[in-house]
MILOKOL-345299 format. One record per residue (C-alpha): x negated, y, z; chain. Coordinates in Angstrom, 1 decimal. Each point is the difference from the previous one (the first is absolute). Layout:
MIVEX; px; py; pz; cadena
MIVEX; X; Y; Z; A
...
END
This chain:
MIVEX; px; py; pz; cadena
MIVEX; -84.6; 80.9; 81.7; A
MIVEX; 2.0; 2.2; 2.4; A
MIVEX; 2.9; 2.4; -1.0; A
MIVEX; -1.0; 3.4; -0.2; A
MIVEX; 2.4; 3.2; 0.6; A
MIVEX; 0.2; 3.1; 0.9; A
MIVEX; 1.7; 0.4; 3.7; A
MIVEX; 3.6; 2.3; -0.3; A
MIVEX; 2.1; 1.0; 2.6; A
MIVEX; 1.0; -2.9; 2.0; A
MIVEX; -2.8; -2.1; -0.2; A
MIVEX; -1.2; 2.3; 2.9; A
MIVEX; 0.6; -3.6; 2.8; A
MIVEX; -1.5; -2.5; -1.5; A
MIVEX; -2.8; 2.4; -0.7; A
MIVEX; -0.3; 1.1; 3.7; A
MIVEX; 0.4; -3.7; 0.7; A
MIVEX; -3.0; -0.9; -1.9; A
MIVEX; -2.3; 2.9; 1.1; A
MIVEX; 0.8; -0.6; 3.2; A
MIVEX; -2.0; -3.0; -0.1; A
MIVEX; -2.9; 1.5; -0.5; A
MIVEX; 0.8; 3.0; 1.9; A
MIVEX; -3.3; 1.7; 1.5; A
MIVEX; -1.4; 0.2; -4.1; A
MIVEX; 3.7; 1.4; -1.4; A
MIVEX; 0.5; 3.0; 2.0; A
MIVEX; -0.3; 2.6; -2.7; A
MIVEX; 2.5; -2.3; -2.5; A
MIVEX; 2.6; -0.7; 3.3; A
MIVEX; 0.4; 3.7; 0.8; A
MIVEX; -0.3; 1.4; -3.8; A
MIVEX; 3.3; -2.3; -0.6; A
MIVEX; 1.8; 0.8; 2.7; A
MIVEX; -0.1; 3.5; 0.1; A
MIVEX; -0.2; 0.8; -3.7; A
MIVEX; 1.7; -2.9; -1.7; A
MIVEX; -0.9; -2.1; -3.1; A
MIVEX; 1.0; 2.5; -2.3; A
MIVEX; -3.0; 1.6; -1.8; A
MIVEX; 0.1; 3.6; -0.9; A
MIVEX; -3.0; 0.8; 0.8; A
MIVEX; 0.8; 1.8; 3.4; A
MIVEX; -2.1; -0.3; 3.0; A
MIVEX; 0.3; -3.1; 1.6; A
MIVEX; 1.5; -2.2; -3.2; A
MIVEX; -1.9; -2.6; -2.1; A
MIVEX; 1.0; -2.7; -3.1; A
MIVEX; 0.2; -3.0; 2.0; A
MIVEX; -1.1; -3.1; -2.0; A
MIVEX; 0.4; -3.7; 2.3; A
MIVEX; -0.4; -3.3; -1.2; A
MIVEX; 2.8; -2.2; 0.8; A
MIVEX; -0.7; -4.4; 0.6; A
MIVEX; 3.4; -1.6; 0.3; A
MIVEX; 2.0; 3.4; 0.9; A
MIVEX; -2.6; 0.9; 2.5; A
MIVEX; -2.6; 3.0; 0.3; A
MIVEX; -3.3; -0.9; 0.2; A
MIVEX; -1.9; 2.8; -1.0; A
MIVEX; 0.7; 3.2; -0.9; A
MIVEX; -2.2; 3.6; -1.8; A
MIVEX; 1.7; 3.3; 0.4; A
MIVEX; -2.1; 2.5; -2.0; A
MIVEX; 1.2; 3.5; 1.5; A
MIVEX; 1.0; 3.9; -0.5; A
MIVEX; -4.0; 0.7; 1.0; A
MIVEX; -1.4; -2.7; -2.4; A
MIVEX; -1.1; -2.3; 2.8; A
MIVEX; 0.8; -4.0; -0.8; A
MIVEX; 1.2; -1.3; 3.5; A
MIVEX; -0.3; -4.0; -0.1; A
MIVEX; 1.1; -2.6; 2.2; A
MIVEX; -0.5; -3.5; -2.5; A
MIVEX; -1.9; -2.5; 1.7; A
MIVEX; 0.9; -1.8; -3.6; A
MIVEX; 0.3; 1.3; -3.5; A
MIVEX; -1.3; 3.4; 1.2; A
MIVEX; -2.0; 1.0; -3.5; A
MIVEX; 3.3; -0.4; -1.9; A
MIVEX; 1.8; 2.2; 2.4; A
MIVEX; -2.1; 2.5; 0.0; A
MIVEX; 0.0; 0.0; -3.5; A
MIVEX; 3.8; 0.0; -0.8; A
MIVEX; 0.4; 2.6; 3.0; A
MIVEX; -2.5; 2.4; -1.9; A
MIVEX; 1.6; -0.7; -3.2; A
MIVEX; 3.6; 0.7; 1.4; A
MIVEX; -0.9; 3.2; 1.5; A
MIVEX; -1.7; 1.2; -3.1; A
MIVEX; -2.2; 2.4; 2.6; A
MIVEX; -4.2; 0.1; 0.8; A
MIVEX; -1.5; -1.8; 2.6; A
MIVEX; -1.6; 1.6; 2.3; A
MIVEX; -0.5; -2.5; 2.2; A
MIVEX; 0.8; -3.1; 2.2; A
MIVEX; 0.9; -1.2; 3.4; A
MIVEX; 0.8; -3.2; 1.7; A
MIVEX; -1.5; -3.0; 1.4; A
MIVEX; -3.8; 0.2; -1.0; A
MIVEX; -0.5; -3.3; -2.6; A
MIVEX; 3.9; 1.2; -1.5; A
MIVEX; -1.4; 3.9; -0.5; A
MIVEX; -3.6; -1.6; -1.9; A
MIVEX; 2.7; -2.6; -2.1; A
MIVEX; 2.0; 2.9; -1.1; A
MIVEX; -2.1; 2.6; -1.0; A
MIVEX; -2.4; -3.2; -1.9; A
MIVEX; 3.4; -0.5; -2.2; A
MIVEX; 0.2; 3.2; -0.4; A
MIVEX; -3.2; 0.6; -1.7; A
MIVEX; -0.8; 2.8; 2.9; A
MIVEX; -2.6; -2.1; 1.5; A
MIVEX; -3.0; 1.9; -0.9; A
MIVEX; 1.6; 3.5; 0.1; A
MIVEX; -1.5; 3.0; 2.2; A
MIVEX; 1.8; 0.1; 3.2; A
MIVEX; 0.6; 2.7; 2.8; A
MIVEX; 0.5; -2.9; 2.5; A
MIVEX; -0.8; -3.8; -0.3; A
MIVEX; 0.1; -1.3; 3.6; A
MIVEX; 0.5; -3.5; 1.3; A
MIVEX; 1.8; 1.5; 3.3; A
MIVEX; 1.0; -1.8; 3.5; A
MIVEX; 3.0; -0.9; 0.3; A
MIVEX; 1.3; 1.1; 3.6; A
MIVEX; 3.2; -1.3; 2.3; A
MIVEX; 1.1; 0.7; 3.2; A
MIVEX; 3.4; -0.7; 2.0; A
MIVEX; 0.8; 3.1; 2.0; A
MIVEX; 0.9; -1.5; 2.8; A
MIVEX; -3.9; -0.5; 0.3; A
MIVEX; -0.7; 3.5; -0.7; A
MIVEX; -3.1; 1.2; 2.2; A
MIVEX; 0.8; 3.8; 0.6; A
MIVEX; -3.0; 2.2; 0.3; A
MIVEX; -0.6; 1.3; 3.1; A
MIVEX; 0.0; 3.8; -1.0; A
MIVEX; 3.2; -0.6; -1.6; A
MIVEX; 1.7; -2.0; 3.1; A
MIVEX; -1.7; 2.8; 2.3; A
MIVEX; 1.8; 3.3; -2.1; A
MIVEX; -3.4; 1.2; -0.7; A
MIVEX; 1.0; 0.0; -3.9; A
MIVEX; 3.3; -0.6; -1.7; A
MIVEX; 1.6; -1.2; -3.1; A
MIVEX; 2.9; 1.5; -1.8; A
MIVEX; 1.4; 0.6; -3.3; A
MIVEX; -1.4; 2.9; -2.0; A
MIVEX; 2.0; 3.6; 0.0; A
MIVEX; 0.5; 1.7; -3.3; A
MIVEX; -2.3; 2.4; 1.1; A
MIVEX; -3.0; -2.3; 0.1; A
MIVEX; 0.2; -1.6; -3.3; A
MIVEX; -2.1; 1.7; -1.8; A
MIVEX; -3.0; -0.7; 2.5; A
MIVEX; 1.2; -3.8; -0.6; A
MIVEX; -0.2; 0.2; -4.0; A
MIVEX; -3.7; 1.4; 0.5; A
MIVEX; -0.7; -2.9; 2.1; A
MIVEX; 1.5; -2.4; -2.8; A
MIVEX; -2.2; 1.7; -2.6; A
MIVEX; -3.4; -1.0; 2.5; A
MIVEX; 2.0; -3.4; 0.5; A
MIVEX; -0.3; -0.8; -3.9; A
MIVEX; -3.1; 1.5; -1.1; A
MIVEX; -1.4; -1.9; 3.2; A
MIVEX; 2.1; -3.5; 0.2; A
MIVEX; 1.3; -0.4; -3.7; A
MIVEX; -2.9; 2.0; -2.2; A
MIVEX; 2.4; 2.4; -1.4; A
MIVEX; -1.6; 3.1; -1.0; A
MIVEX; 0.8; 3.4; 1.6; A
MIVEX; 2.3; 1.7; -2.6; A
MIVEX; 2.9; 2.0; -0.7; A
MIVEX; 2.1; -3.0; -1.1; A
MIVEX; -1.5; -2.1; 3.6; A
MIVEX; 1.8; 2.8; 1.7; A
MIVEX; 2.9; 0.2; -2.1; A
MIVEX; 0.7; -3.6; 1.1; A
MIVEX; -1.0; 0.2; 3.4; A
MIVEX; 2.5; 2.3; 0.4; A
MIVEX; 2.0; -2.3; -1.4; A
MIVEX; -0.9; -2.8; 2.4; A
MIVEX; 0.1; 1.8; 3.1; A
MIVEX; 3.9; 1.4; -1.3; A
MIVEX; 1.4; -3.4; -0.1; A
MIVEX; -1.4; -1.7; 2.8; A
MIVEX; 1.0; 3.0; 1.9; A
MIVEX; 3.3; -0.6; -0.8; A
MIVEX; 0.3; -3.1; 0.6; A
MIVEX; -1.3; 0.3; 3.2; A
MIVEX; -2.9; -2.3; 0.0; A
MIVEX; -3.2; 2.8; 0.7; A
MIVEX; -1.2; 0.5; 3.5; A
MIVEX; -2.2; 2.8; 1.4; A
MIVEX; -2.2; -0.1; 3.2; A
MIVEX; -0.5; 2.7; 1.8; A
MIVEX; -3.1; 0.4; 3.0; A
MIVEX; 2.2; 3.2; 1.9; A
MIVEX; 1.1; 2.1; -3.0; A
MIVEX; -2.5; -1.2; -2.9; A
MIVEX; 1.3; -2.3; -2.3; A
MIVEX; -2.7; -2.8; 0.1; A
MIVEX; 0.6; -3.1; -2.4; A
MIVEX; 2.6; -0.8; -2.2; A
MIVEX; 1.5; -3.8; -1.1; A
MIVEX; 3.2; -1.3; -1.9; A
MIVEX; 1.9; -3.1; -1.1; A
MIVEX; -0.4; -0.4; -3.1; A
MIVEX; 2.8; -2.9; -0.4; A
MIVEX; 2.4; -0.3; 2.7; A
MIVEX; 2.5; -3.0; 0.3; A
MIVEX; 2.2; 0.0; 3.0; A
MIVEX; -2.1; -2.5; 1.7; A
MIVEX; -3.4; 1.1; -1.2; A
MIVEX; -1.7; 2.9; -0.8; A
MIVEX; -3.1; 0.0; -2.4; A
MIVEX; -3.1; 3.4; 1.4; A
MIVEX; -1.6; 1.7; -2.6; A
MIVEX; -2.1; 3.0; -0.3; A
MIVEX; -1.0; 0.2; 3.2; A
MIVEX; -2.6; 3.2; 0.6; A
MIVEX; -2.2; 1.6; 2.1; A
MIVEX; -1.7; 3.1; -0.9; A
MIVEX; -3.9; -0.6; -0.2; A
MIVEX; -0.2; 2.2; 3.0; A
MIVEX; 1.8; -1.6; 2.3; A
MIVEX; -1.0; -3.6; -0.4; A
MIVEX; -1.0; -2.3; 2.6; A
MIVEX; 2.2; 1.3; 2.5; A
MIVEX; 2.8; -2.7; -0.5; A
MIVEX; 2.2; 2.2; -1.5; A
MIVEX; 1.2; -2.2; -3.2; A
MIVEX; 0.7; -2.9; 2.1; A
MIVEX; 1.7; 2.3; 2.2; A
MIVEX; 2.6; 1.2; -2.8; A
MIVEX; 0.6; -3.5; -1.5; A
MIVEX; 0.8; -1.5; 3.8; A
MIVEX; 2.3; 3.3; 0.3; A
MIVEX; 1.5; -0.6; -3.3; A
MIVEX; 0.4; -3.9; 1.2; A
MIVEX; 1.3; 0.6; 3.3; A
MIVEX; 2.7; 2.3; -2.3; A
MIVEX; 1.0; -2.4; -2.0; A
MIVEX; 0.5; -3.5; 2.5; A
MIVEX; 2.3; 2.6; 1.9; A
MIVEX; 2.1; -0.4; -3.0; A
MIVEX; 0.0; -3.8; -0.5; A
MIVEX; -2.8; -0.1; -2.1; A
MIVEX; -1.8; -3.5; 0.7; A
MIVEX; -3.5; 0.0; -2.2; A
MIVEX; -2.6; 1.9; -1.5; A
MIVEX; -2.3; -0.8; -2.8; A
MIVEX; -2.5; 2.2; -1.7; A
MIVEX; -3.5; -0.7; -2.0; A
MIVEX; -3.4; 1.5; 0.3; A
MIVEX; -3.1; 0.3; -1.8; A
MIVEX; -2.3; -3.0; 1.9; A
MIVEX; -3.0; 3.0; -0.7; A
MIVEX; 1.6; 2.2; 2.9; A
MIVEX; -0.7; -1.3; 3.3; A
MIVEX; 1.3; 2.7; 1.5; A
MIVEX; 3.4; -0.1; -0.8; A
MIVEX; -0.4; -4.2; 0.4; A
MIVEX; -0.8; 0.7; 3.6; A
MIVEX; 2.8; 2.4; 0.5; A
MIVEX; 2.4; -2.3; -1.6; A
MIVEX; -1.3; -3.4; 1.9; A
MIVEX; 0.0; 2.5; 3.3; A
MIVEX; 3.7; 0.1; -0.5; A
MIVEX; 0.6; -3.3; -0.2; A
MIVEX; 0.5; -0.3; -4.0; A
MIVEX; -2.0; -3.1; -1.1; A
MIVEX; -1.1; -1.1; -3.7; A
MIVEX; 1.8; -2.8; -1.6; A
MIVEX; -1.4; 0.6; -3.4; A
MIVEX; -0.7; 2.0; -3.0; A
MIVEX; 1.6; 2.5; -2.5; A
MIVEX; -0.6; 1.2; -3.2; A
MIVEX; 0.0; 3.9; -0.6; A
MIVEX; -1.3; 1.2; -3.6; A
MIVEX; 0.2; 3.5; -0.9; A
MIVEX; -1.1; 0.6; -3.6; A
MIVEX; -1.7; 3.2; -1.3; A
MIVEX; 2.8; 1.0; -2.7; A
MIVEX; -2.0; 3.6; -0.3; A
END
């Protein structure tokens, strides 16, 4: 049997080290460490850390976090560290994400298997090296732009991540879905991971990194109001939102989609991004 503990500050290398092998499924647990630590107090960001250790050496790991999502990366002993994460962090689940076969283990141990859910997807699992990055042509031509968001049109984009859950993730339009949109949009604003596109002066389609290493960026979120689809716009603000970030040294994008939109596959493949597997995203319906 493997040693189990829970991760503390400076166990943050050999953590990296071991996600890092598996990098394109650990995006959400390699940017959660870095920028909020291994401490758990509940804050955004933070998580109880459980790995299983084989000799001194990580090779799996369950984090379950401040939103009660269980984060896995355990191609072994994944049940019993999802288990002793839940356990440590004494919170709800409220759901699950990681490689696919990992996300069904853990929430079977977990007893959670027959629960309601908002969300139970088997997703793609999308990479692409930026230096292969097929621009649109609308975006190369200055016919639309990407930025980052003003102050001023925040609100607009909390409206749009109200339709983004009650369309993408089932949530349910209510005062608490807003509450934490609000939320959402605040602190990836601030970090500066949201980008806006804009056709003239009309803000268009929005995207984000939701994880963001210094040499790879994970996109989430991406919208389009119903309106204005099929125009290319979404594509359009992700390439924008690319082109941003290999200007800073960024090498790599990942991101996963629901195999059921072949929209958004087409706009994804059309930039180059190809599918090298799957990835697990379970919501559950704590209402």
């Amino acid at each position: 049997m493997p040693e189990l503990r829970v991760l503390r500050p400076g166990d943050e290398v050999v953590l990296d080290a071991f996600l890092a092998r598996h990098a394109d499924s650990s995006m959400f647990l390699r940017s959660n460490a870095r920028a909020a630590g291994l401490v758990d107090r509940g804050e955004p960001g933070q998580g109880t850390y459980v790995a299983a250790f084989e000799h001194g050496v990580i090779v799996g790991v369950a984090a379950h976090c401040w939103n009660g999502m269980v984060l896995v990366q355990a191609p072994g002993h994944v049940a019993t560290l999802a288990r002793e994460a839940v356990r440590r962090s004494g919170r709800t689940v409220a759901g699950f994400s990681g490689p696919w076969d990992q996300v069904v283990a853990a929430r079977h141990a977990l007893g959670l298997s027959e629960g309601t859910t908002r969300k139970d997807s088997r997703e793609d699992l999308y990479t692409l090296e930026l230096r292969h990055l097929v621009v649109p042509a609308a975006l190369a031509a200055g016919q639309v732009r990407c930025r980052h968001p003003e102050d001023a049109e925040l609100d607009l984009l909390v409206q749009w991540r109200i339709a983004f859950s009650v369309e993408a993730l089932g949530a349910t339009a209510t005062l608490a879905l807003e509450t934490a949109s609000r939320a959402d949009v605040r602190l990836i604003h601030d970090r500066g991971a949201d980008w806006l596109l804009l056709d003239g002066a009309r803000p268009v389609a929005y995207s984000a990194f939701n994880a963001m290493l210094p040499e790879m960026v994970q996109i989430g979120g991406v919208w389009t109001p119903t309106p204005l689809r099929g125009r290319g716009y979404a594509r359009a603000v992700v390439a924008g939102s690319l082109l941003a970030a290999r200007e800073r040294g960024v090498e790599r994008a990942v991101l996963f989609a629901d195999p059921l939109n072949q929209a958004a596959q087409r706009a994804y493949l059309s930039l180059g991004f190809r599918i090298v597997g799957d990835y697990g995203l379970v919501l559950l319906d704590t209402r």
